[in-house]
Legacy VTK file of the C-alpha trace (Angstrom):
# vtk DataFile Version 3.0
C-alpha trace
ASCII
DATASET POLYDATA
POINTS 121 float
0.000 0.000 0.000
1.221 3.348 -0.739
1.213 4.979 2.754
3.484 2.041 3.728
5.857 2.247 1.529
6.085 6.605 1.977
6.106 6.269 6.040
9.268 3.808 5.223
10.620 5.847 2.843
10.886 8.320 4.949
12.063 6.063 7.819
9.198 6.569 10.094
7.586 4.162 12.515
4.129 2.980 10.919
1.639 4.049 14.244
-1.654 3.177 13.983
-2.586 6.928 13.936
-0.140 7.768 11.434
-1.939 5.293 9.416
-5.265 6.501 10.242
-4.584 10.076 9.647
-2.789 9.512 6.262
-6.001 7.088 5.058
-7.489 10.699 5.195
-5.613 12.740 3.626
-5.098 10.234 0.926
-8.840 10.443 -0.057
-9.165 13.292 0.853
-10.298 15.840 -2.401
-9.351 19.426 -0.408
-7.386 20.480 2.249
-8.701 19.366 5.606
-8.470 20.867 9.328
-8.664 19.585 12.851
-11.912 19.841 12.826
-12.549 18.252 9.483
-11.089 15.309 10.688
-11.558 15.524 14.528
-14.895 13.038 14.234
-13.179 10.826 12.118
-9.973 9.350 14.283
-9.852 7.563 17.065
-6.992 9.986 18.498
-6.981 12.810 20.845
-5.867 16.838 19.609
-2.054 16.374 21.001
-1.235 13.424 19.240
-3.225 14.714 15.762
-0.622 17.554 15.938
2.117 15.950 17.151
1.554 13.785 13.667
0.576 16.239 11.684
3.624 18.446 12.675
6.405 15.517 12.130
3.996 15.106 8.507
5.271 18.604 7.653
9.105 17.936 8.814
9.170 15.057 6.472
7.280 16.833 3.550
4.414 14.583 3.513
1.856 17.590 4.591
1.853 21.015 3.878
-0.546 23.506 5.389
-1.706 27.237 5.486
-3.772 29.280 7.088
-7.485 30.034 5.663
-9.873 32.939 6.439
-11.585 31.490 8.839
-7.956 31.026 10.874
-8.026 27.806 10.770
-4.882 25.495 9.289
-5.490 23.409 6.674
-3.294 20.282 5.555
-2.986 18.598 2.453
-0.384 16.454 0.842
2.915 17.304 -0.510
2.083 17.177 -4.059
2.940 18.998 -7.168
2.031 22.658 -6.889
-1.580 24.161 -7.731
-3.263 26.812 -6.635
-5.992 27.047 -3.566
-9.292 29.607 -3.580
-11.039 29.888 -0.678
-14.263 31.771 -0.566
-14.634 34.877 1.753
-18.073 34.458 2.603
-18.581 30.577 3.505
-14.529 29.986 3.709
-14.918 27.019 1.396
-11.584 26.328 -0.178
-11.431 24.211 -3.821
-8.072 23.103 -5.171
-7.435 24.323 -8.854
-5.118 22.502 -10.667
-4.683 24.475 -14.147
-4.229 27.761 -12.507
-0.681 27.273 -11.325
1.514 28.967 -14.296
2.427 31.868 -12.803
6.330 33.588 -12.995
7.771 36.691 -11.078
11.681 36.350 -12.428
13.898 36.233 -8.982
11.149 34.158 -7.185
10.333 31.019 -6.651
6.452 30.264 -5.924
5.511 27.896 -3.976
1.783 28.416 -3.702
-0.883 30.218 -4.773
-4.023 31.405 -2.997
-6.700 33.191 -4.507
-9.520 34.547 -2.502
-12.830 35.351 -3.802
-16.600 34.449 -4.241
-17.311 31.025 -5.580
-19.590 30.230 -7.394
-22.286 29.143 -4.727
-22.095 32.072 -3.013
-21.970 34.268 -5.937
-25.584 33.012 -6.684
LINES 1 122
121 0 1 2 3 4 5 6 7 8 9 10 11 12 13 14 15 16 17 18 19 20 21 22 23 24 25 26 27 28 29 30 31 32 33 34 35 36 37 38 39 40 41 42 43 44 45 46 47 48 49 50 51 52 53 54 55 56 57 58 59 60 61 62 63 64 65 66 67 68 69 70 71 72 73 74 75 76 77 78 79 80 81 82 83 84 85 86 87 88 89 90 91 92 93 94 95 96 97 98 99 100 101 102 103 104 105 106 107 108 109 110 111 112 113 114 115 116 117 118 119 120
């Protein structure tokens, strides 16, 4: 299975929650929060973060911070772009919207903020 083979890749210990939590985020279709999640694992807040947070060391997450000041995780994957709605904070991943250059920088991600298209209705 795949998370296997990435949690000894990167020379972790396979936990049951690490397992757990990872199921998630591998099905998962949009960045997901605590709270997204919370109902969902059999594991209290420390040790979610405590995962989550060793994730990130070992670029398996990444995360950011929405409108609703919440952190959001998703996995490490190839770059694309994240809008997140500034009346009911929903946030969509858009894959084709990712080209963008500044020469001297480097972009990592991209965040666009808006109305979607519920909302807009």
């Amino acid at each position: 299975m795949e998370i296997e083979k990435l949690i000894e890749e990167k020379n972790l210990k396979l936990t049951s929650a690490r397992k757990e939590l990872l199921e998630i985020f591998f099905s998962a279709k949009k960045p997901l929060s605590f709270e997204d999640v919370k109902d969902k694992v059999s594991m209290d807040k420390a040790t979610f973060y405590r995962n989550i947070s060793k994730f990130e060391s070992e670029s398996i997450l990444k995360s950011f911070e929405s409108n609703d000041k919440k952190r959001y995780y998703e996995l490490q994957k190839s770059p694309h772009t994240h809008f997140i709605c500034n009346i009911c904070n929903n946030i969509e991943c858009i894959d084709n919207l990712f080209d963008v250059r500044i020469d001297g920088y480097i972009i990592e991600d991209l965040i666009l903020k808006g109305v979607c298209k519920k909302c807009k209705t």
